[in-house]
C-alpha positions as CSV (number, residue, x, y, z in Angstrom):
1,X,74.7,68.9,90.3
2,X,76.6,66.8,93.1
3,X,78.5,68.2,96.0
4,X,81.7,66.6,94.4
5,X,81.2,68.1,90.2
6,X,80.7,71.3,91.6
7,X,83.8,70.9,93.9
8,X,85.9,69.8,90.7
9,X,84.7,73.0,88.6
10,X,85.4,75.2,91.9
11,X,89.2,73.8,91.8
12,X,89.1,73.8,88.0
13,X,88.0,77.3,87.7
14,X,90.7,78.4,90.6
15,X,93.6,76.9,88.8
16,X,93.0,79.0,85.2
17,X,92.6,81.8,87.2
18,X,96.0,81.0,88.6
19,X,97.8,79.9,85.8
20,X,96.1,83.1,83.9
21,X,97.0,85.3,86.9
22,X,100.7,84.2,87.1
23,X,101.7,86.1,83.7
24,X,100.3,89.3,85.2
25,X,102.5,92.6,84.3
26,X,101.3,94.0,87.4
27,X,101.8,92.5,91.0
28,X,98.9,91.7,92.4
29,X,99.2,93.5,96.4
30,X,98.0,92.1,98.8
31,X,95.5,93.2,101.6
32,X,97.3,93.5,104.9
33,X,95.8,90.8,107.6
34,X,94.4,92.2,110.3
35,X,96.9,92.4,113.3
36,X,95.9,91.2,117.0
37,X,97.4,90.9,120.1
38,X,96.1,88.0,122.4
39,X,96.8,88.7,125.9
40,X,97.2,86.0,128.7
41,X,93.1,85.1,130.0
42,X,93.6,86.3,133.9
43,X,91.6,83.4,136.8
44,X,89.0,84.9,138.5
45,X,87.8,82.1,140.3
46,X,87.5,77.9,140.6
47,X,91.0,76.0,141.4
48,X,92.8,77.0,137.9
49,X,96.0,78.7,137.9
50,X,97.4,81.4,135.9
51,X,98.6,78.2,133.5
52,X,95.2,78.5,132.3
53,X,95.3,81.4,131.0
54,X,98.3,81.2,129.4
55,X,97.1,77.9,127.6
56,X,93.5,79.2,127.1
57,X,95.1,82.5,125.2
58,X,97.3,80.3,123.3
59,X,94.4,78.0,121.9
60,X,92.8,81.2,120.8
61,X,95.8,82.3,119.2
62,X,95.8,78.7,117.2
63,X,91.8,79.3,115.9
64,X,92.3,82.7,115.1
65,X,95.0,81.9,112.7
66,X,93.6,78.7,111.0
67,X,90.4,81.1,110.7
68,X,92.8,83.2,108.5
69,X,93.0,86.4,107.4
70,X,94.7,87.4,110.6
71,X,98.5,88.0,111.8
72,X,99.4,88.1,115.8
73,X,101.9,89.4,117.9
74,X,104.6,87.2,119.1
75,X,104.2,86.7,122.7
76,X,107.9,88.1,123.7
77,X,106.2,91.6,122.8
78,X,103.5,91.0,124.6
79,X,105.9,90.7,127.4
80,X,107.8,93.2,126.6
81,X,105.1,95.8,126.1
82,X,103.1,94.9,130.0
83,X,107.4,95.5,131.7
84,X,107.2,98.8,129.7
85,X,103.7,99.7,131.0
86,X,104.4,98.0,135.0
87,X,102.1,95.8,134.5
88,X,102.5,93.1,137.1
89,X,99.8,90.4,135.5
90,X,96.9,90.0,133.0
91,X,94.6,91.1,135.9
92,X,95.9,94.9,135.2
93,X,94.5,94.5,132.0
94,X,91.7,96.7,131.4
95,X,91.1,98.3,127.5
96,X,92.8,101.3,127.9
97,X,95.9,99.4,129.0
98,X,95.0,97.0,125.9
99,X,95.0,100.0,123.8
100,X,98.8,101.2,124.7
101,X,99.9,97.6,124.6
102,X,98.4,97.0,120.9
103,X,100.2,100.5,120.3
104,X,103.5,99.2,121.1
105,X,103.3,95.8,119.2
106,X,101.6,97.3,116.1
107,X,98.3,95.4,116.6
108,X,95.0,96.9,115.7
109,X,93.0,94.7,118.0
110,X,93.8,93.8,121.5
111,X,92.2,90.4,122.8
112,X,91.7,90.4,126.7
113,X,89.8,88.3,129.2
114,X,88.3,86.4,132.0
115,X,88.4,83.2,132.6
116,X,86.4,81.0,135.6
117,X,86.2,77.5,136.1
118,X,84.2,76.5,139.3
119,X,80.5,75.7,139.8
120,X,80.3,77.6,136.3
121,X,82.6,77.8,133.9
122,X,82.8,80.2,131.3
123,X,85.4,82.5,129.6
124,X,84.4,86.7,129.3
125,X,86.7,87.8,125.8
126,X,86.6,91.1,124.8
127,X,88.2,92.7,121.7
128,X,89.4,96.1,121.9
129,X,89.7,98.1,118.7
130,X,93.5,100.1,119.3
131,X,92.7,103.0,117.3
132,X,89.6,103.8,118.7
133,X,89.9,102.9,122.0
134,X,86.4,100.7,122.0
135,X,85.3,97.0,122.8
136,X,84.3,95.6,119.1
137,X,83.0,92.9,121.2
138,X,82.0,91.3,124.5
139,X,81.4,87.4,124.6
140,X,80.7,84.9,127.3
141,X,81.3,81.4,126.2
142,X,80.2,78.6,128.4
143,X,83.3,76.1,129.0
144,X,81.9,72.1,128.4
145,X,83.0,69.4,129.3
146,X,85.8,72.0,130.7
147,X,87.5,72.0,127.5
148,X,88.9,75.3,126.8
149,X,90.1,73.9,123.5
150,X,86.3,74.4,122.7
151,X,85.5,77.7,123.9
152,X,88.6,79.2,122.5
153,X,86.9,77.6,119.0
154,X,83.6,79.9,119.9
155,X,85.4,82.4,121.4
156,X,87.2,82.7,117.9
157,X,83.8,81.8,116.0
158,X,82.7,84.7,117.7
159,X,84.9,87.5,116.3
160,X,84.6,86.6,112.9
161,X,81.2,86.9,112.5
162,X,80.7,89.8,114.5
163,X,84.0,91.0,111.6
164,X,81.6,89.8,109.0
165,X,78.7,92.0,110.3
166,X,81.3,94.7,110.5
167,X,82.1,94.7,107.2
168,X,78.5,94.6,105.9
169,X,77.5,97.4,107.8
170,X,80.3,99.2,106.4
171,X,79.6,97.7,103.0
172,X,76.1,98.9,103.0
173,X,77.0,102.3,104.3
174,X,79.4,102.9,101.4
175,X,76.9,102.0,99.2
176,X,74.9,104.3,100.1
177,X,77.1,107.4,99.7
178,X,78.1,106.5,96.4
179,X,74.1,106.2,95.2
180,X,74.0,109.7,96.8
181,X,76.7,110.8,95.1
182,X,79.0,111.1,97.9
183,X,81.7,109.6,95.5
184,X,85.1,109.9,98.0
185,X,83.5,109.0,101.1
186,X,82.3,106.1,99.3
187,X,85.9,105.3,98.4
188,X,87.3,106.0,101.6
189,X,84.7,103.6,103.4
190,X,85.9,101.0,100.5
191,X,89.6,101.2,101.7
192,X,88.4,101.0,105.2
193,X,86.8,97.9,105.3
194,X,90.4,96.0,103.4
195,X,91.9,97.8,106.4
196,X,89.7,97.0,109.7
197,X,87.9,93.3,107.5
198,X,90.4,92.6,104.9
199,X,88.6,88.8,105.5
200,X,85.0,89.6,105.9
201,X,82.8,89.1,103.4
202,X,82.5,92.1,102.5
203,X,86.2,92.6,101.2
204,X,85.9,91.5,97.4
205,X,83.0,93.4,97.1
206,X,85.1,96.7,98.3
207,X,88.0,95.2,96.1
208,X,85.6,94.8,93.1
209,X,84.5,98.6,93.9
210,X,87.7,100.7,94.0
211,X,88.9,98.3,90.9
212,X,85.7,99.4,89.4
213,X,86.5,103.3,90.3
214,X,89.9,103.1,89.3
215,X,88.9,101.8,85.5
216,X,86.7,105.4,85.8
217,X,89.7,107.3,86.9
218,X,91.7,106.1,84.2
219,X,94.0,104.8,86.8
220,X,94.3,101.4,85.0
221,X,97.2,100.0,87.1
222,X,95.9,100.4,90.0
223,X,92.7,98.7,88.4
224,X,94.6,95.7,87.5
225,X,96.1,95.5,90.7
226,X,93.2,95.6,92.6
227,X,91.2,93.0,90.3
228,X,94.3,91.0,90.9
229,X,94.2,90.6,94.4
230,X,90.6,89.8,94.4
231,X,91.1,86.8,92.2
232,X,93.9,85.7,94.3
233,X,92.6,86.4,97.6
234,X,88.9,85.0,97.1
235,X,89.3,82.4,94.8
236,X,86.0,81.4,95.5
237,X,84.4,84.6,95.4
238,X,80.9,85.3,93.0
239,X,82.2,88.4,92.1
240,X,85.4,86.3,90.3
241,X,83.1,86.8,86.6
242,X,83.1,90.9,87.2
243,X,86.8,90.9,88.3
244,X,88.1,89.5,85.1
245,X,86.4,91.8,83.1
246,X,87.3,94.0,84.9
247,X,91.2,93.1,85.1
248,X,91.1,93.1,81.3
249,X,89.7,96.2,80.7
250,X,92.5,97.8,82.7
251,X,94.7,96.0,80.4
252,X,93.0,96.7,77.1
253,X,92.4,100.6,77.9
254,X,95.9,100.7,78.5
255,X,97.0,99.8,75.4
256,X,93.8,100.5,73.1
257,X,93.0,103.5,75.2
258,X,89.2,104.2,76.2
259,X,86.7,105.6,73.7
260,X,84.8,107.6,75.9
261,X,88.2,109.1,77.2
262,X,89.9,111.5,74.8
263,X,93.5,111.1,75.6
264,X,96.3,109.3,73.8
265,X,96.7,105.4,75.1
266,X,100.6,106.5,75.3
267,X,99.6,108.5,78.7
268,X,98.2,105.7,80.4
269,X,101.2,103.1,79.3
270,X,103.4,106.4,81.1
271,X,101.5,105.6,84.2
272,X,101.7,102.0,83.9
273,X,105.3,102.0,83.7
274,X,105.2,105.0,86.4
275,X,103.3,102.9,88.7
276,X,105.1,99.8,87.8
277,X,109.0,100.8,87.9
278,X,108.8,104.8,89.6
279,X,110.3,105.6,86.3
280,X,108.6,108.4,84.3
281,X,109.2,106.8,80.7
282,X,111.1,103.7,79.0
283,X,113.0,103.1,75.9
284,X,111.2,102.8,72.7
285,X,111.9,99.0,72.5
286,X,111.0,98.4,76.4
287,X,107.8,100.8,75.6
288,X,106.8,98.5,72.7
289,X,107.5,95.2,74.8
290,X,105.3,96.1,77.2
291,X,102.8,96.9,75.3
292,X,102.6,93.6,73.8
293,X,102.8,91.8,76.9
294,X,99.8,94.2,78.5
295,X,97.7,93.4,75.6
296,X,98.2,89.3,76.2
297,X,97.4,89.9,79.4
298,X,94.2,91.7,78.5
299,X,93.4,88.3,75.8
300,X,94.2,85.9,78.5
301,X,91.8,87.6,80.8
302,X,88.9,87.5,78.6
303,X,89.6,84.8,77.1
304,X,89.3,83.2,80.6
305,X,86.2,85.2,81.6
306,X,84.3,83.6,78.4
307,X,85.8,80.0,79.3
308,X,84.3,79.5,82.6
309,X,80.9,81.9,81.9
310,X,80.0,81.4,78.7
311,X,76.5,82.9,78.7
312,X,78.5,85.9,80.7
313,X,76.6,89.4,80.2
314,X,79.7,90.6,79.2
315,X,80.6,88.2,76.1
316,X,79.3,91.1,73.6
317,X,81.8,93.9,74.4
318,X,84.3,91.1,75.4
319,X,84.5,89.7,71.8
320,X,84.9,93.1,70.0
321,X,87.4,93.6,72.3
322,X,89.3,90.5,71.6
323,X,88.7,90.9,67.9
324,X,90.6,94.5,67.8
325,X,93.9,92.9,69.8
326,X,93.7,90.6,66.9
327,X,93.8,92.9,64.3
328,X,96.7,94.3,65.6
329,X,98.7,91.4,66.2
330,X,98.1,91.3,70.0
331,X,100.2,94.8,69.6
């Protein structure tokens, strides 16, 4: 297949997600971006002024959020925070400094550098992680043609693969504790990775697992929601064929209950509506509404899974599935 058919079933594929998506009885959330704080580059050497380190910070700024996935600190804050701490430049800037400043603009990562522009010309970066008081990571990027524009590009580049590599590592590691069992610190790794990588690659694959755990739990709700934000957020992602199975299951169990859990479907509609409004119960007629709606949700889903993967592993289970919400009138 071309590059451009498999473009047009990429777009075709995203747009009945989100036309299926947009009927949804529960929100999708959304996974917090990663906050960072780019402080001003301090001149170490050559004939620059400070004015290039103010405009070398700001290019950053500019990469880092067309990279996406990332929200920054307004640079009034930033101002703000180095009066607080008497700071009297960006050369004061060390990563324990860049740990109370990200502490009093909210940012989990601090950005801070060098940069020198002489016989050679290169720019030091180094991203402190707040919370833990570390360097996530130290890069020198050689400055061509002196354009900063560039190195703040690699600079930039830089950080979100070394993210990526974080969020394997992290991915692989929770893996590992759930094959041994260690089901919770599994979980807990899961909701790490949305936290510290909510853009790596690895963050649909952690969506996809808590989803996955939540169905277990009998937390359907939550389920949904997670599936939700994975379809939304990732629109691209290989794991889009699991999520929608996934998304109607939640769905269907709600209303149809799960046969390898002996409890009345009624309980987990409570905790839908629980989770959905903070009330405990609804009316008989607003009970019954949502039902129905809960159950088209669950046929649009799989419906939609069996359109765009029709030789889908799941089309078995799927189609019983579908066939009971028809026998009772989509409920």
């Amino acid at each position: 297949m071309s590059g451009l058919p498999r473009l047009l079933v990429a777009a075709a594929c995203a747009a009945l997600i989100a036309t299926v998506l947009l009927s949804a009885s529960a929100g999708a959330g959304e996974i917090p971006p990663l906050r960072l704080a780019v402080m001003e580059f301090s001149v170490v050497s050559g004939e620059s002024g400070p004015a290039r380190g103010q405009l070398l910070s700001e290019l950053l700024m500019t990469e880092l959020l067309g990279a996406g996935g990332y929200q920054l600190a307004e640079r009034l804050q930033l101002d703000q925070a180095t009066q607080e701490l008497n700071l009297q430049g960006s050369a004061q800037i060390d990563p324990a400094t860049a740990v109370a400043i990200g502490r009093r603009v909210g940012a989990q990562v601090v950005v801070i550098g060098t940069l020198s522009e002489g016989a050679e010309s290169f720019v030091l970066g180094r991203f402190v992680d707040v919370e833990r008081g570390t360097v996530l990571l130290a890069k020198t990027i050689e400055i061509k043609d002196g354009s900063l524009r560039g190195a703040a590009r690699d600079l930039a580049a830089a950080f979100k693969q070394s993210d990526d590599a974080a969020g394997a590592e992290m991915l692989a590691t929770a893996r590992r504790r759930a094959y041994l069992g260690q089901t919770q610190a599994a979980l807990e790794l899961f909701e790490e990775i949305l936290a510290k990588h909510p853009r790596s690659g690895a963050a649909d694959d952690a969506l996809l697992a808590l989803a996955q755990s939540s169905v277990a739990a009998g937390e359907y709700y939550d389920a949904a929601d997670r599936a939700e934000t994975l379809l939304e957020t990732f629109v691209d992602s290989p794991l889009t064929e699991d999520a929608l199975k996934v998304l109607g299951d939640a769905k269907y169990f709600t209303v149809f209950g799960d046969p390898n859990r002996p409890a009345d479907p009624s309980v987990f509609l409570d905790m839908w509506i629980h989770k959905q409004s903070g009330q405990e119960s609804g009316t008989a007629l607003e009970r019954m509404r949502l039902k129905a709606r809960i159950a088209q949700d669950a046929k649009a889903k799989y419906e939609l899974l069996l359109e765009l993967y029709p030789d889908t592993k799941h089309r078995q289970v799927v189609e019983e599935r579908l066939a009971k919400i028809a026998s009772h009138g989509g409920e």
